[in-house]
N, C-alpha and C positions, 0 to 999 in steps of 0.2 A: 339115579336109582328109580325104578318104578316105583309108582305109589297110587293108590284109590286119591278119588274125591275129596270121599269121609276124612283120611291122613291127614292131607293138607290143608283142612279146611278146619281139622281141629287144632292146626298152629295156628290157623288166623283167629279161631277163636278164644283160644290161649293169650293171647299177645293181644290180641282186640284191635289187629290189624286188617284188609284184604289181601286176597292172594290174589294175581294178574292173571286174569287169562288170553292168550296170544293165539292169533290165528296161525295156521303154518301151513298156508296155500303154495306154496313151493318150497325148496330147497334149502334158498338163502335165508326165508325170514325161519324157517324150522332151526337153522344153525345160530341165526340170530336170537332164538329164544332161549335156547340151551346155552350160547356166552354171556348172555345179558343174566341170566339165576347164577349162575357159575360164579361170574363175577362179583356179583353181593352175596352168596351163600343165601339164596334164600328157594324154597318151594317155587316151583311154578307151574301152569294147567297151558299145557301144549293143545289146539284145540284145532278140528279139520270142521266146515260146517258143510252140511250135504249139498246146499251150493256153488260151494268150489270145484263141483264135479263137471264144470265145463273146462275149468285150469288144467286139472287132475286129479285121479280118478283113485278114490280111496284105497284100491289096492294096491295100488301101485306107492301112495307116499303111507298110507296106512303101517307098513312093516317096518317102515324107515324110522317113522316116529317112534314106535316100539322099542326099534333096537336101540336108538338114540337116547332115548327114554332110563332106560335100563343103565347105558353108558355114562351118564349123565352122574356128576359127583354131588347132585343136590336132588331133592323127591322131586319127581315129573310125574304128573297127572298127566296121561293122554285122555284125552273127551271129544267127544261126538258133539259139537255145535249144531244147535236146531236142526237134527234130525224128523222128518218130516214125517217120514210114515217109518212103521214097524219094523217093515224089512228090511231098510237101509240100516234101522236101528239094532239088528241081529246081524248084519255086515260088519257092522263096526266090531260088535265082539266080538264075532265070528274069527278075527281081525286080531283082537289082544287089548282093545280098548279097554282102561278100566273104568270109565266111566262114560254116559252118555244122558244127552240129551233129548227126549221127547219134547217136537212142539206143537202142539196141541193148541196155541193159543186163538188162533182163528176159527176152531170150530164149536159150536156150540156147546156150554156147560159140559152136557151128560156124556158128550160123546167125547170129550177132552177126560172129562177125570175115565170112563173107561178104557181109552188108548194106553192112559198114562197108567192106570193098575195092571194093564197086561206089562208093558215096557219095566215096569218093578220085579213082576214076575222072573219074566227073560231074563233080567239084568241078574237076580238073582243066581240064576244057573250058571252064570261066569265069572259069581263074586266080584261083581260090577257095583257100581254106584249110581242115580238117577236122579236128574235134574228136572224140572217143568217146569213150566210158565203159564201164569194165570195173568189175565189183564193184555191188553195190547199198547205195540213200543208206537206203534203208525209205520207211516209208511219211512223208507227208507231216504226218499228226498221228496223235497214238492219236482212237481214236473215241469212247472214253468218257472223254477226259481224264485218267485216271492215270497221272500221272507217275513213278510207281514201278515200270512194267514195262520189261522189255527188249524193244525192236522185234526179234523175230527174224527178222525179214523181211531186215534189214541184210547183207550179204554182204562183208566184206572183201576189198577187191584182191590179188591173189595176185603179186608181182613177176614169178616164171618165168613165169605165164600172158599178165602183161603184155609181159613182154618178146618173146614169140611174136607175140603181137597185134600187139605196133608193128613188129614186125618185116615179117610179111604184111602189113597195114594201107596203112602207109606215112602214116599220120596225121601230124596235125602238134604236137598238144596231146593230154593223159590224164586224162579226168575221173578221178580215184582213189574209193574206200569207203575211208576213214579213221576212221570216225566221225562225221563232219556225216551233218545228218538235214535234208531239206529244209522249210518252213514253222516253224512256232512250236515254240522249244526249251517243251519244259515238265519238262525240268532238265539241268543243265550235260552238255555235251558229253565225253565223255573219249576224246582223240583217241590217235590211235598214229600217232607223226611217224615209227616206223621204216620202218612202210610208204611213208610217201612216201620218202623217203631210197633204201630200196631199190627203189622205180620208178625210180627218175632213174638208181640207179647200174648196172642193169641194163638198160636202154633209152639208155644213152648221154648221159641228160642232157634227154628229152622234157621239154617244159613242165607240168609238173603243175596239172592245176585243181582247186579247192574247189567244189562243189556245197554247197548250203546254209551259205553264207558269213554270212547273217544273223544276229545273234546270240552268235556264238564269241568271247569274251573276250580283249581286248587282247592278254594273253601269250601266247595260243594263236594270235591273226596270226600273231605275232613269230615264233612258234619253228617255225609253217607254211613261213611264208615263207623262213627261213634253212636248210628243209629241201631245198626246191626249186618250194614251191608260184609260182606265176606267172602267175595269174588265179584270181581271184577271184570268186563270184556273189554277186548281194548282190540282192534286192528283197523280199523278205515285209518286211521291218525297215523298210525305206524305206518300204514303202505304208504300212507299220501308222503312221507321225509324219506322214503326209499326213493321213489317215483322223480321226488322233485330235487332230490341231490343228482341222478343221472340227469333232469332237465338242464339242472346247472351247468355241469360238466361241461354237457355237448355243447353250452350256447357260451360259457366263456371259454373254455378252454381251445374251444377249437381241435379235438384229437383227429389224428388221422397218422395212419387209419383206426378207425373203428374198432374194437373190440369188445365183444358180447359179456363174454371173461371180465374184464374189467371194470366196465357200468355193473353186475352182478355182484361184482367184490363190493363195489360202493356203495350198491345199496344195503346189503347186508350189513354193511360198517355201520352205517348210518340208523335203518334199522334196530339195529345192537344198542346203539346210543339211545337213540330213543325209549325202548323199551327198558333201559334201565332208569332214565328218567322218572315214567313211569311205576314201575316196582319200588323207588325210593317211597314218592308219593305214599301209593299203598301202602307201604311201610312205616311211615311216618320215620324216613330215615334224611329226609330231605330238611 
């Protein structure tokens, strides 16, 4: 069944768990997101980011997510992943999305919380829901692979700045800078939960989301989650056990011939598996 943001995010804070959010850059991992909630009966946030539009192209998986959404025998949040500017952000609803994402977080203060009061606005007119991001995640990998530097690109969430932001805003959720980095960890994360703690208790309790969920160790869900975190993003990780079950396939098995069909069934499977891995976590059903 369809469902806003707001819906499911008041089960995760009912239950004082996270809800997962999945990218669904193609076909397979969209069907893999919808067996994987199916299977545990729980909420989940189907999620396209404007990015993917070199994959494919929002109108085209935009409607599918929808219908899928709607068909789906557990609440499905479709959402707009970092949404860049306005007008991709009025596509999506345009679209049937019921919630989106404004990201704002690379431009300066004044001119992120003004994107982000209009994107409320808009969102409003579709009975939509609106996510933002204050602080920065960095970048999405180093470039030459050493894991031994500091991103300083990274920006940490500033609670007083937050709590102005949600205040003007009128948002509904807070991507935070904690520490996750989005794409491939290339070494352990070290998060600062006080920051989250202090967005929540200064903003009255917003839902907090984890940007670069992929990756972060067991205890560091855990102690996310019990801080006020409330969604979750989760897809580099998930594509990377897609990816690397077809790697498998072709170099033990040896098939032949070839079939597209069937590496695509595997990764989906596999996919599936994982993200329900995943959604236990969140759940604290693991």
């Amino acid at each position: 069944m369809l469902a806003t943001l707001n819906e499911v995010l008041a089960t995760a804070e009912e239950r004082k768990i996270a809800i997962g959010a999945f990218n669904a850059a193609n076909l397979e991992s969209l069907q893999a997101i919808i067996m994987a909630a199916e299977e545990l009966n729980l909420p989940v946030i189907m999620q396209f980011a404007q990015c993917h539009e070199e994959w494919v192209s929002i109108d085209v998986i935009g409607p599918v997510m929808i219908q899928e959404a709607k068909r789906a025998k557990v609440p499905v949040c479709v959402h707009l992943d970092h949404g860049e500017d306005l007008t991709y952000v009025r596509r999506a609803l345009e679209l049937g999305f019921t919630s989106v994402m404004y990201d704002g977080s690379t431009l300066p203060y004044e001119e992120n919380l003004k994107n982000s009061i209009e994107a409320v606005k808009l969102a409003k007119r579709y009975s939509a829901n609106v996510e933002a991001e204050l602080g920065s995640m960095g970048k999405r990998e180093y470039g030459d692979g050493d894991a031994s530097k500091e991103d300083e690109t990274k920006i940490y969430t500033d609670p007083d700045l937050a709590k102005d932001f949600v205040e003007k805003t009128g948002i509904d959720a807070l991507a935070c800078s904690f520490g996750t980095t989005h794409g491939i960890y290339l070494k352990k994360p070290k998060l600062d939960f006080e920051v989250i703690k202090a967005v929540r208790q200064k903003t009255s309790g917003i839902p907090v989301v984890m940007h670069g969920g992929s990756g972060v160790s067991r205890e560091d869900y855990k102690k996310s989650i019990e801080a006020g975190v409330r969604k979750i993003n989760f897809f580099t990780y998930m594509d990377k056990a897609g990816g690397n079950a077809v790697a498998d396939y072709l170099k033990n098995e040896n098939p032949n011939p070839i079939f597209f069909s069937s590496m695509s069934m595997l990764a989906r499977s596999v996919m599936k598996d994982n993200i329900v891995q995943a959604m236990k976590m969140f759940a604290n059903l693991d």
